[in-house]
N, C-alpha and C positions, 0 to 999 in steps of 0.2 A: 284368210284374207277377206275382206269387206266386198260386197257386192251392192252395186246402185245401180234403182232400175227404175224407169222413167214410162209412163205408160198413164193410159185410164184405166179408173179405179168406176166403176159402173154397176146397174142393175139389168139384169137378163131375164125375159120371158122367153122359154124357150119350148116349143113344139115339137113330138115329134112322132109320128106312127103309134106308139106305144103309150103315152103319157103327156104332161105339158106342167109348168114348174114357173110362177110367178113371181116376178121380181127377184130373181135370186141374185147373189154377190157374184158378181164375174167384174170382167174387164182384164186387159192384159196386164196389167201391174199388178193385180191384183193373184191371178196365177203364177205370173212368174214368181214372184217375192216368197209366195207360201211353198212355189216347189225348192226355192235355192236355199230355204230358211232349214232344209232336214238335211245340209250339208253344211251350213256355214251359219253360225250366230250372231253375226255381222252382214245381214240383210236393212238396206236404206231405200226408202218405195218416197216419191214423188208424185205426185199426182193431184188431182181437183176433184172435191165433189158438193153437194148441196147439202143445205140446212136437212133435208130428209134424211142422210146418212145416220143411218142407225148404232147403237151406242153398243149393242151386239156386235157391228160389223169390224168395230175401233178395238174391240176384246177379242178378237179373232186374232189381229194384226199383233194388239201385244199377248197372246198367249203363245203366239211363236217366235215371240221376241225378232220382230219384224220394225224395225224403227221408225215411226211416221213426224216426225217432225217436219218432214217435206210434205205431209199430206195437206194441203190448202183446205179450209170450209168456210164454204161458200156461203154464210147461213142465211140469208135472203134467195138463194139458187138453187135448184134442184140438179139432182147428180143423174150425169150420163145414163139413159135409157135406151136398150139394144131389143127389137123384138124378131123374132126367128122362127121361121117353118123348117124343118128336117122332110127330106122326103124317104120313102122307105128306102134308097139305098144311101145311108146316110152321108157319103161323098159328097153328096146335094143338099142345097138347104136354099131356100128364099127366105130375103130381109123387108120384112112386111113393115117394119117403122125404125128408123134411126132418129132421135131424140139427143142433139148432141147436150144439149141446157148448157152446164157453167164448162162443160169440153172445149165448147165452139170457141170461148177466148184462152183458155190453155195457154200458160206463157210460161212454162217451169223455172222456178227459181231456185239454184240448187243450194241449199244452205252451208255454211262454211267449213262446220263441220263433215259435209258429204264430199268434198272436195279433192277429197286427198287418196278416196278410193280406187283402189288398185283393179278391180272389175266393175265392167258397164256394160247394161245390157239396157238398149232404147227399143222399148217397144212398139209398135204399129202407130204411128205416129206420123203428121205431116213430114217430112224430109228439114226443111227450113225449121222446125224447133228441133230436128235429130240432131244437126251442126248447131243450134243457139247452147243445145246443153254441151254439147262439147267442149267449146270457147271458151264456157265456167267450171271446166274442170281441171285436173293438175296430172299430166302425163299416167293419164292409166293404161296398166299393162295390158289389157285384153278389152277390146270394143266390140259388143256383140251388138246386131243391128235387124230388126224386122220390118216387113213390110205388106204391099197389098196391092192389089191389082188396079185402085183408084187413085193409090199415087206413082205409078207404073204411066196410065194413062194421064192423068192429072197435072202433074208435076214433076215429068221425065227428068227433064236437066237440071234440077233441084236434087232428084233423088241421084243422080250419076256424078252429084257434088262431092253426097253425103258418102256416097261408096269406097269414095277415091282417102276417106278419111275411116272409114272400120275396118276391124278384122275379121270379121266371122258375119258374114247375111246367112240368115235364117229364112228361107224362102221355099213353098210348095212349088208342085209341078206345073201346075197350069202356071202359075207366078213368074216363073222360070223362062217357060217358052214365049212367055208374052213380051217379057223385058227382052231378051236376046233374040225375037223371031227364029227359033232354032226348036224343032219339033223333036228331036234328038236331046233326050236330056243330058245324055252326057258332054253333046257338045254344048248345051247350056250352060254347066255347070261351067266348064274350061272358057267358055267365053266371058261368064260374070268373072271369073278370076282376073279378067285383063282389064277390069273395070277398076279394082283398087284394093279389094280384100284379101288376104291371105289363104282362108276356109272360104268354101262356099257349102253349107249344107241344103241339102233340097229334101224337103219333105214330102212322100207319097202316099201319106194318109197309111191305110191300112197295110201297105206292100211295104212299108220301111223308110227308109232312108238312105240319100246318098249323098257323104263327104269328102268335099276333091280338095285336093291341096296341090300347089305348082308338080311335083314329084308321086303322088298319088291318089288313088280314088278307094274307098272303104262302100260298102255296100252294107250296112244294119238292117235283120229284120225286124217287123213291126210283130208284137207280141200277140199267138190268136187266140183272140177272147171270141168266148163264144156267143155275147149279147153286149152289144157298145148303146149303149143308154141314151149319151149323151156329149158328142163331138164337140161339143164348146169350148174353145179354152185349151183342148190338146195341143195346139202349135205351140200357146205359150208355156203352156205345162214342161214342153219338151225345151224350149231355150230358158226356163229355170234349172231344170235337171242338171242341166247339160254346166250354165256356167257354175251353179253350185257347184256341182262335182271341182270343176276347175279352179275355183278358189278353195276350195277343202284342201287341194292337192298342192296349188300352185306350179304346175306343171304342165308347162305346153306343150311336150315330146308328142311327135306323134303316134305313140301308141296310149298317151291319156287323153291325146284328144277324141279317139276313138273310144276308147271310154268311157268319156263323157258325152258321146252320142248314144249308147247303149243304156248309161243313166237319163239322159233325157226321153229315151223312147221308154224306159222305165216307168217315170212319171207322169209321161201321158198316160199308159196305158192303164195306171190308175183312175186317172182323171174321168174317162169315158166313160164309167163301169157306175157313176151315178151323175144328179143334173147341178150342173155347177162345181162348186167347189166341195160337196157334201163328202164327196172318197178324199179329198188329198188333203182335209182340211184334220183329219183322224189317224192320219199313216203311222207306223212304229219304224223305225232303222232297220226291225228285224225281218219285217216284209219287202223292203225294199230291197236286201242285201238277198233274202232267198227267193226277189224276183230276176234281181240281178244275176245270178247264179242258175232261173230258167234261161232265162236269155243266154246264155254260155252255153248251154245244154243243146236247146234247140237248133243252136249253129252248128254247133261240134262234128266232125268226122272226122275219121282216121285215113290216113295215104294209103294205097293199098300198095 
């Protein structure tokens, strides 16, 4: 099944204790698109960037047969610029420059072709363009939905529009408590469900994951690496995973949707282990499937 995913397509300086990695390709379409693209070959990425976008970064996209006809170029504009401190415990990080360039007028236009796709996943994105791309698309079976603490604050009741309209928010924990005032995640979790979604997954960085649905709650752990490089881009890494697996499958039962949480902490877990896209940009099916299969392992116990 087709997956469309709607997000900035950006360059990332990123810091951090260890190292520091210039201008690299990040943004959230950008991750997501390359994580769903090693599950489904019907990957469609929307997005804007500037005359500087590199002819490298366009060969990337199609060597995973990732389809940019939605990609806008801006060739008078320069593309989204993100710059980042990491502090040594890498949960933390200061944003020393946001440069939105040809982002700040971002107006998705989803071409006609993309229209008819049966998964959507709207990356970290104002709320008011989450629902403009919605309105231009044709009843897709699964809406997966991100977001951020600036438009939590920002633009509350815009974003409680957009909620009442996905199925799946992909949101961390601080994210979590701040939307519902509720320090208790799991009553966070059950509270965003009364908001409009079906899933609620809450992301806790290094400790996992946790997926509540009206009837239950799944707890995934986060895979341990013994050196995280580089935290960029793992949230989206994780909602590529997660709806590729989903449109591979086509199968919302909930024992694949839990599945498809286990593959998205998969492909984060790739992602961190270098800066940018540099690990997930080289993956093989066969390290995925016998990461997939730690992850089984590490959970594992027997009843006694």
């Amino acid at each position: 099944m087709s997956v469309l995913v709607i997000g900035s397509v950006a360059f990332d300086t990123i810091e951090t204790p260890f190292d520091k990695a210039e201008r690299c390709l990040g943004g959230s379409a950008s991750y997501i698109t390359l994580a769903s693209s090693y599950f489904t070959g019907a990957v469609r990425l929307v997005g804007v960037v500037g005359g500087d976008f590199p002819k490298s970064a366009i060969k990337m996209f199609n060597d995973h047969n990732i389809d940019i006809e939605g990609l806008e170029i801006v060739k008078e504009g320069k593309t989204f610029h993100w710059h980042g401190k990491y502090h040594f415990d890498m949960n933390m990080r200061d944003t020393l420059s946001t440069d939105l360039n040809v982002f700040a007028n971002f107006n998705p236009q989803i071409p006609s072709s993309y229209k008819a796709c049966k998964y959507v996943c709207l990356g970290n994105m104002d709320p008011d363009l989450q629902r403009s791309v919605l309105a231009q698309v044709e009843k897709p079976r699964l809406i997966v939905c991100d977001t951020m603490n600036f438009w939590i604050e920002s633009k509350h009741a815009e974003l409680m529009q957009t909620l009442k309209l996905v199925d799946v928010i992909i949101i961390n924990d601080a994210e979590a408590r701040e939307l519902t005032k509720e320090h208790s995640l799991v009553k966070a979790g059950k509270k965003i469900l009364t908001y409009g979604p079906k899933y609620v997954i809450v992301k806790k960085g290094e400790h996992g994951a946790l997926l509540f649905t009206k009837d239950s709650l799944f707890s995934a752990p986060a895979y341990p690496l013994e050196d995280v490089f580089d935290p960029t881009g793992a949230g989206d890494t994780f909602a590529g995973g997660f709806i590729g697996w989903l449109a591979k499958t086509d199968d919302l039962s909930a024992e694949n949707m839990r599945r498809a949480v286990i593959y998205g902490s998969v492909m984060a877990s790739y992602t961190v282990e270098k800066f940018g896209l540099e690990r997930l940009k080289d993956l093989s099916w066969v390290e995925i499937q016998d990461r997939f299969r730690e992850f089984k392992r590490l959970a594992h116990f027997e009843e006694v």
